[in-house]
Each structure stands twice: as C-alpha cells, then as structure tokens.
C-alpha positions in Angstrom: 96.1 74.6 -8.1 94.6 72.6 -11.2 96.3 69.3 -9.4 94.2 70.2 -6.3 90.8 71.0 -8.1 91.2 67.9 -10.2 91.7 66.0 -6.9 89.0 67.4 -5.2 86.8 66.4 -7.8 88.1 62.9 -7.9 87.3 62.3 -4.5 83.8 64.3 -4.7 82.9 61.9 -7.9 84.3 59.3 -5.6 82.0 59.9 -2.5 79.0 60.5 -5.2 79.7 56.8 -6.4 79.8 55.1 -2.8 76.8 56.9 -1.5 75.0 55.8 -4.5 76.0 52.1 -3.9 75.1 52.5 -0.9 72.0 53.9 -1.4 71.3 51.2 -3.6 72.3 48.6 -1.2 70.0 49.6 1.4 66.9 49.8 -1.0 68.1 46.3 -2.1 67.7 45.2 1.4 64.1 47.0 1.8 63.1 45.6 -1.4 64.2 42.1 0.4 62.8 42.7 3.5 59.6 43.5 1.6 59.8 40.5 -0.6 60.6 38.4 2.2 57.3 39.4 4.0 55.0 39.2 1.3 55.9 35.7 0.6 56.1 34.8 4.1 52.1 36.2 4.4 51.0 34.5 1.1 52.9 30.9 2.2 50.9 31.7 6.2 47.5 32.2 4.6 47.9 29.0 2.1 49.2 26.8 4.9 45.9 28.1 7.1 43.6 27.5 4.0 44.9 24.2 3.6 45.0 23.0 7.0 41.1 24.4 7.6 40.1 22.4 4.7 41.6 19.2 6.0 39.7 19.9 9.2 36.4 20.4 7.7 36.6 17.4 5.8 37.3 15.4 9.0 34.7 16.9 10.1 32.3 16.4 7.6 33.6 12.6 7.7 32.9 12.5 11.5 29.7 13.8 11.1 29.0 11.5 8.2 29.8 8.9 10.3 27.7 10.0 13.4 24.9 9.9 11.2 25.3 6.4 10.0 26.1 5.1 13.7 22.8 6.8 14.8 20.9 5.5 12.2 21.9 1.9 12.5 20.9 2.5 16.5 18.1 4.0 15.8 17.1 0.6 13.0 18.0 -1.6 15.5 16.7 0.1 18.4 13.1 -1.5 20.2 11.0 1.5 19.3 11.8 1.1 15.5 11.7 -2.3 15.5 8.1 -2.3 17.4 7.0 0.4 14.3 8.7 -1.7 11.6 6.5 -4.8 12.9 3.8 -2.6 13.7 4.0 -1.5 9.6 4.1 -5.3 8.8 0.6 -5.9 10.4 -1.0 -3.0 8.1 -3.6 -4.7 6.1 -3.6 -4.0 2.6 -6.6 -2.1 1.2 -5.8 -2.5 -2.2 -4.8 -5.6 -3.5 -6.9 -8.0 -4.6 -7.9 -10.8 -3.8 -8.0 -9.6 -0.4 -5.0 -11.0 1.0 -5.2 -13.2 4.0 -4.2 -11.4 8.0 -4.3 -11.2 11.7 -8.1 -13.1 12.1 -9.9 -10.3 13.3 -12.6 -10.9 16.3 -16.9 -11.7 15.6 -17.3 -8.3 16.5 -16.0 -7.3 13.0 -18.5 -7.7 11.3 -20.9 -6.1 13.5 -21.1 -3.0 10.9 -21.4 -5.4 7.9 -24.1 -6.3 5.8 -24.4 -9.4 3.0 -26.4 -9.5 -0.3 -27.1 -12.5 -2.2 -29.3 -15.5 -2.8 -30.2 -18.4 -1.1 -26.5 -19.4 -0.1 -26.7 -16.1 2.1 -30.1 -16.5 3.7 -28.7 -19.2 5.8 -26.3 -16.6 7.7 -29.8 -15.6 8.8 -31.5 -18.6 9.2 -28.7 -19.8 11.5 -29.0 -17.4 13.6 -25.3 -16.5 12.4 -25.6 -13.0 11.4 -29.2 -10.4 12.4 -31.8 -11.2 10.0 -31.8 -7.0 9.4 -28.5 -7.0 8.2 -28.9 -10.1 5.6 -30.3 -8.7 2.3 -31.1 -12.1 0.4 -33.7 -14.1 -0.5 -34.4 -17.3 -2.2 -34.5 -17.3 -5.9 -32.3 -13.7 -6.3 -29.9 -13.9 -8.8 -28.2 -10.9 -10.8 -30.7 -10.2 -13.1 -33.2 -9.1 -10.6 -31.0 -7.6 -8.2 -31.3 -4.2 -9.0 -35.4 -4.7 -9.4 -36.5 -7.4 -6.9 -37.4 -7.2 -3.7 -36.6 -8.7 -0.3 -38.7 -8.7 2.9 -37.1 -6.3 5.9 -38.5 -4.8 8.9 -39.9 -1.7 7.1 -41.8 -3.6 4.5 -40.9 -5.4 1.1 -37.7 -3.2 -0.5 -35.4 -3.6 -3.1 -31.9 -4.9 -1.8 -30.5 -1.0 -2.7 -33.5 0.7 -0.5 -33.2 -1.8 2.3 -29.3 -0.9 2.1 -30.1 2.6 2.9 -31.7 1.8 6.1 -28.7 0.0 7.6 -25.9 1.8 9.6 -23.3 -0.7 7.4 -19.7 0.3 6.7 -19.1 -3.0 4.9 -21.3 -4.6 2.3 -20.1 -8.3 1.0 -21.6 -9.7 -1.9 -21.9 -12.8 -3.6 -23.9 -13.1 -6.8 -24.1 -15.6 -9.8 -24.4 -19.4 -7.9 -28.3 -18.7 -9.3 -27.6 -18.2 -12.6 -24.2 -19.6 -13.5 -26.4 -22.7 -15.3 -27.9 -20.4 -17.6 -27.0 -16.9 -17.5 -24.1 -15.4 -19.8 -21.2 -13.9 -17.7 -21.1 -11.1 -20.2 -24.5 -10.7 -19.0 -23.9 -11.3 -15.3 -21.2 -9.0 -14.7 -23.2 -6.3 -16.4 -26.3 -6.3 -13.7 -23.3 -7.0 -11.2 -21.6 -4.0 -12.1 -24.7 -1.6 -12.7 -25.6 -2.7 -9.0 -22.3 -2.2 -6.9 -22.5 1.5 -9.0 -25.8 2.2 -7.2 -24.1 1.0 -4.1 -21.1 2.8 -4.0 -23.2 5.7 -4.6 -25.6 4.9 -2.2 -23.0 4.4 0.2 -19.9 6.3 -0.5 -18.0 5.9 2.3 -18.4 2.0 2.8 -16.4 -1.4 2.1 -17.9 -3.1 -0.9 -17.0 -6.7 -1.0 -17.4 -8.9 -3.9 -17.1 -12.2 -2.8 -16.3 -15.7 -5.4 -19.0 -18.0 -5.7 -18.4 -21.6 -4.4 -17.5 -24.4 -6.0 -20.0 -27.6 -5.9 -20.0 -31.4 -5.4 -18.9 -33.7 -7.4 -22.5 -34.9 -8.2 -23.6 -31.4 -9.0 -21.6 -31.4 -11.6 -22.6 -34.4 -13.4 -26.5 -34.0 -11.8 -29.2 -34.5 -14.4 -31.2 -31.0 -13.5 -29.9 -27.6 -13.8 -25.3 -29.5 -13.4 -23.1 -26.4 -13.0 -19.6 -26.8 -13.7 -16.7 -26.1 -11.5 -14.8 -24.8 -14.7 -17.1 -22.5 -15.3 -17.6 -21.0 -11.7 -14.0 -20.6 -12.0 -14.3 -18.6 -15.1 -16.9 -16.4 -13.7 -15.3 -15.8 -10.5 -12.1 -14.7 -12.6 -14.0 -12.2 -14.7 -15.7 -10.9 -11.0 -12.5 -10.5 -9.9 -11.3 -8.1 -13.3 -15.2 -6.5 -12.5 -14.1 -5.5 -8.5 -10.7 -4.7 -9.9 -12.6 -1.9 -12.5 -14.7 -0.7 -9.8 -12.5 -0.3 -7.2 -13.8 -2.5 -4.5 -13.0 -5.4 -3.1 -12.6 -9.2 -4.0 -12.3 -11.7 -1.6 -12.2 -15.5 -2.6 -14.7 -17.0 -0.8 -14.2 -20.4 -3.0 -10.5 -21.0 -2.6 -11.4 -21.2 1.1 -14.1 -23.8 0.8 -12.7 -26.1 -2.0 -11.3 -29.7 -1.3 -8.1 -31.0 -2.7 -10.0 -32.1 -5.9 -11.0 -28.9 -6.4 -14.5 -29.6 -5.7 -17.2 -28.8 -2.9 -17.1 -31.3 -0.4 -19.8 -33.5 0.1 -19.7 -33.4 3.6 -19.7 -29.3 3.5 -22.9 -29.2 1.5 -26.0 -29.8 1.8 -28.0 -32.7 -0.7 -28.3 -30.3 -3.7 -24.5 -30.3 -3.9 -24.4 -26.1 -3.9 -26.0 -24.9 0.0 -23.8 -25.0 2.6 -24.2 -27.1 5.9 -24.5 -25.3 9.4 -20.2 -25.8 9.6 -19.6 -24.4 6.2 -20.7 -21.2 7.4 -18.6 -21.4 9.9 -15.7 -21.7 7.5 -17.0 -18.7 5.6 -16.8 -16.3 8.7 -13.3 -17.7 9.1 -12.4 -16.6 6.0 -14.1 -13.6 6.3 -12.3 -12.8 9.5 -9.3 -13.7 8.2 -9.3 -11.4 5.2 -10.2 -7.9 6.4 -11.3 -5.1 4.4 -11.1 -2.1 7.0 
C-alpha cells in the first residue's frame, strides 16, 4: 500500500515537472514570437525612415537643380537679356562729373534754362537757345549774381526772379570765366554756393547743373590785359566740382570737351579775345550737353 502511494506520488511530482517544462516552453516561444515582432517593427520603421530621407534629399537635389537650370534659361533668355541691356542704358544721376551717354535729341533741352555771363549770351544771340530761357548778360560774374539784374520779357530781374518765371526742369550754370583774373576761389565758390541754395530752393524739383569753365588760347594766357591761366581755371573748376559734390547737384565738364591736345582753347574755337566762343564752339557745347544727360 505504502509502495503504491509512494508511486503515485512519484509519477504525480513527475507530471507536475513536465507540465511545468512545458509550460515554460510555450511561454518561451510567446516571449520569442513577441521578441521576434517587436524587432521586426522597429528594423520596418528604420528601413522606412531611412529610405524616405534618401528620397527627400533627391528630391531636394532635383529641385535644387531645377532651380539652377531655370535660372541660367531665364539669364540667358531674350527678355532678360533685353532688361539686362535695358539696365546698362540707365543714366547715372549721381556721379559726378556727369558721365558721358546715349546723345539725347535737341528737344532735350527744351525744359532747360542757362545762367552765366557773356560766354552764355551767345546761346541767345545765335539764335541757338530762346532768348527767355538764357539768363546772362554781359559783365555778370559771381559776385553779383545773387544781386544783379538781367533784362527778360517782364522787365529788368535778378537771375533768381527771372528763374521763377520759367517752366525749367533743368538749370545749367557756368560761372567764374569773369572773374577768375581777379577774384579769389575761396571767394567765388561762396557767391556760387549761396546762389545754387536760393535755386534749389527756388526750384526744388529741378536739375541744377554746374558746368566747368573753359579753358582759353594760348595768347590769353600770356596777353598783356586782364591773362588768365589755364592752371588756374583748372584749379577752380576742381574746387566747383567738390562745391556741386556738397550740394548735391550736378557737375558736368564743359572744358574737357572743348580743350585741344595742348590742353589749351583752340584758336580756331574762339573768338579774338582768346575766352568767347565762335558760332561752332557752341555747337560743340550742345554736343556735350546732349551727350551727358542729367534727367
């Protein structure tokens, strides 16, 4: 009976022990199973990450790509080229001396108006230019510029009250041939500069246009009454140049355009006083004019 028992609870122990293993087995396997998937999820959604970052770089390269493509059509296409040149052809408003351009038709200066002595009463006594629109006389120099007057259509007027009466967008000045032989520059570009501030306020929205005095002959320079010095027009013209430079205006240089090789007036462009010009040096001075706009 004990040898029965005994046995009986050997093989229940038994039984105990192999469902156990075998219990253990199978959660083994779940645990596996369970493993397996996790890992096979996390390795899926890496691969997926990596293989959509690969394809938005290639597509960020395409696009990178397309862009640079289209741009070098569009630089090298007819329309941009025709706005490049178009931009080439801009005149420059704010370099000075004015710098030379595209010669611009007579017609230009149909809005313009010129101040000066007795070099710039021949644009009217030419015929060049309208009388009305020449503010000059004979004897002005930059001492009485701001005070003197000049004959106009409304009666005898100070160059600044005769301005007011013209419908001018572009004033050009040239100041200090009359004056050069005895006048300081310090002094010269003072009244100069006291006068283009009554201008510009006078005429806010205009072109002011200071232009270099001539040169002169050879003779005038060594003449026995009143010589004038090509040296010394070229010092003044560079300290009217710092002067439109200050003020904001413009410069153009009037005596580069008329000077020989020698660096001297021609005698053949002047007249016998070896400073006024002949009939086809005003000619040239339109040229240059037209050839160095201001608007």
């Amino acid at each position: 009976m004990a040898n029965q028992y005994n046995r009986y609870y050997f093989d229940n122990n038994k039984n105990k022990r192999r469902r156990k293993r075998k219990n253990r087995f199978v959660l083994y396997l779940i645990i596996l199973i369970i493993s397996c998937l996790i890992a096979s999820f996390v390795l899926y959604a890496l691969v997926t990450a990596i293989i959509e970052k690969k394809e938005g770089m290639s597509s960020e390269i395409s696009s990178s790509s397309s862009d640079v493509s289209t741009s070098s059509d569009q630089s090298s296409s007819p329309e941009t080229s025709s706005e490049q040149e178009t931009s080439s052809n801009i005149v420059d408003m704010t370099t000075n001396p004015v710098p030379e351009a595209e010669k611009r038709p007579l017609t230009y200066l149909d809005d313009a108006a010129f101040i000066g002595d007795s070099i710039m009463t021949g644009l009217a006594n030419y015929q060049i230019i309208d009388e009305s629109r020449v503010l000059a006389s004979v004897g002005m120099n930059i001492e009485k510029i701001n005070t003197a007057k000049v004959d106009t259509a409304g009666g005898s007027k100070t160059i600044l009250q005769a301005s007011k009466e013209l419908q001018a967008n572009k004033f050009y000045i040239m100041l200090g041939s009359n004056g050069i032989a005895w006048l300081s520059n310090e002094k010269m570009i003072a009244s100069y500069s006291d006068f283009i501030d009554s201008l510009k306020q006078a005429h806010p929205n205009a072109q002011i246009c200071v232009l270099s005095i001539p040169p002169v002959t050879a003779a005038k320079e060594t003449a026995a009454k009143s010589p004038i010095s090509n040296s010394d027009i070229d010092v003044y013209n560079q300290e009217l140049l710092k002067m439109a430079n200050n003020k904001g205006v413009r410069f153009i240089d009037l005596n580069a355009a008329l000077k020989g090789p020698d660096g001297k007036f021609p005698a053949e462009s002047a007249e016998g006083d070896g400073m006024h010009f002949k009939r086809t040096t005003y000619d040239k001075m339109l040229d240059c004019l037209l050839t160095h706009p201001v608007s």
